[in-house]
C-alpha positions in Angstrom: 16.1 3.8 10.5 18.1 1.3 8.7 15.5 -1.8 8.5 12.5 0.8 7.9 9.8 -0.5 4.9 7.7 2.9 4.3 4.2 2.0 3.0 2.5 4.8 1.0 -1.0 4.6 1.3 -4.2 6.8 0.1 -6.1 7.9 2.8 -8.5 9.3 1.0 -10.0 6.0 -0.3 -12.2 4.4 2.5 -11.2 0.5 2.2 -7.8 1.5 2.0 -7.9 3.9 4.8 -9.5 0.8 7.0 -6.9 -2.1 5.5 -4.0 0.3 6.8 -5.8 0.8 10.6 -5.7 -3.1 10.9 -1.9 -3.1 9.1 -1.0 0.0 11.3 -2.2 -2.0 14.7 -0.2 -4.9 13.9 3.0 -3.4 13.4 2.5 -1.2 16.5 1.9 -4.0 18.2 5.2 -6.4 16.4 7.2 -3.4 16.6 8.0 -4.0 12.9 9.7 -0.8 12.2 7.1 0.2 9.1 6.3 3.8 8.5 2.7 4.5 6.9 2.7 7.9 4.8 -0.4 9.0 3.5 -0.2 10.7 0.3 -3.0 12.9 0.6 -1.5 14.5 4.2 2.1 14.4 2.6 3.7 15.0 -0.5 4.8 11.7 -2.5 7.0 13.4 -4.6 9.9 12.4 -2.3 9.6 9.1 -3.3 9.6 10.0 -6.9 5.5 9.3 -7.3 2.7 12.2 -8.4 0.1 12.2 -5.9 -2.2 10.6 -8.8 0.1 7.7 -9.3 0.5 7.0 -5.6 -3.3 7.2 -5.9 -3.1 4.4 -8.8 -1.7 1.5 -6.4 -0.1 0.3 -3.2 3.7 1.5 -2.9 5.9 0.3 -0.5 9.6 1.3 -0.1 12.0 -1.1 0.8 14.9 -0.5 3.1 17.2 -0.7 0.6 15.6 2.5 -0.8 14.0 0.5 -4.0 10.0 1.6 -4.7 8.1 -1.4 -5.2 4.4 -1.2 -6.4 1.7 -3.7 -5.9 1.7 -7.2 -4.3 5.3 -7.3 -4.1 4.4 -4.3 -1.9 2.0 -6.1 -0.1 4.3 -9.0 0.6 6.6 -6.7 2.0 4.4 -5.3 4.4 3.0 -8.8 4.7 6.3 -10.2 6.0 6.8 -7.7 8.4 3.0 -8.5 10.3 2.5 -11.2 12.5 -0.4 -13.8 11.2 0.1 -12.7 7.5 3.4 -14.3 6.8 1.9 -16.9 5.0 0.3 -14.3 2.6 3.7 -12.3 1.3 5.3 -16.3 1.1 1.8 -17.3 -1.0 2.4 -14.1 -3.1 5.9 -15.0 -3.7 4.9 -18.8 -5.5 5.0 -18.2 -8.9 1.8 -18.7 -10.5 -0.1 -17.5 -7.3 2.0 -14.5 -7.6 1.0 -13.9 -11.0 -2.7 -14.2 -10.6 -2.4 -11.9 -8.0 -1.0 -8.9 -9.6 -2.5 -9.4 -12.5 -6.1 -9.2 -10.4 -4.9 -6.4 -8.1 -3.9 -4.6 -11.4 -7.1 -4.8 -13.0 -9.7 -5.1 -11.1 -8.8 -4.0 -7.5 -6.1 -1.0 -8.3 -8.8 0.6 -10.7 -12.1 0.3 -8.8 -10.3 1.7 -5.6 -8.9 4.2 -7.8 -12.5 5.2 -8.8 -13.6 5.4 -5.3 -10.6 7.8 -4.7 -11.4 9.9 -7.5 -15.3 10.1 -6.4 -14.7 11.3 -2.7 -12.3 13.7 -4.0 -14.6 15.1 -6.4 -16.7 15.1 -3.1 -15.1 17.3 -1.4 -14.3 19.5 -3.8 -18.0 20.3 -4.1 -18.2 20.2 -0.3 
């Protein structure tokens, strides 16, 4: 589909895998035309990520075909949902924008990374 914004998602990391439910209900219900592909059922490398950097963060691709990682990703998604509008325009102002990334990249990226890694390791052992 033309308009289509593809989110890739880790489903193997439990916050993420709830955040996406309540993102996954409200485009069903907005018919927003956004796909959810979840790199631990599928492979990534069609969007040109490893499965351990589509681990690493939030990926979204536009329908223009561009990859876009973090909350610029977000705020993609974010526009698309009904009721969270105002958070992809507040991620778009400069300085909140900033603060943003720069908060999901070090603090919220790694720590869900971690949880990935440890229920992987998990099931491994399972």
């Amino acid at each position: 589909m033309k308009d289509e914004l593809t989110v890739i998602f880790n489903g193997n990391c439990p916050i993420c895998s709830r955040e996406i439910a309540v993102y996954r209900a409200r485009a069903a219900r907005a018919d927003a035309n956004v796909r959810f592909f979840d790199m631990t059922e599928e492979d990534p490398e069609r969007f040109g990520l490893t499965r351990d950097a589509a681990a690493r963060r939030f990926y979204a691709v536009a329908p223009d075909g561009h990859l876009i990682s973090g909350i610029p990703a977000f705020a993609l998604l974010w526009d698309r949902l009904p009721g969270l509008r105002w958070m992809a325009r507040a991620a778009r102002l400069p300085i909140l924008g900033v603060l943003a990334e720069s908060a999901y990249t070090r603090i919220a990226a790694p720590i869900l990374y971690a949880l990935h890694r440890r229920r992987e390791a998990r099931q491994v052992r399972a």
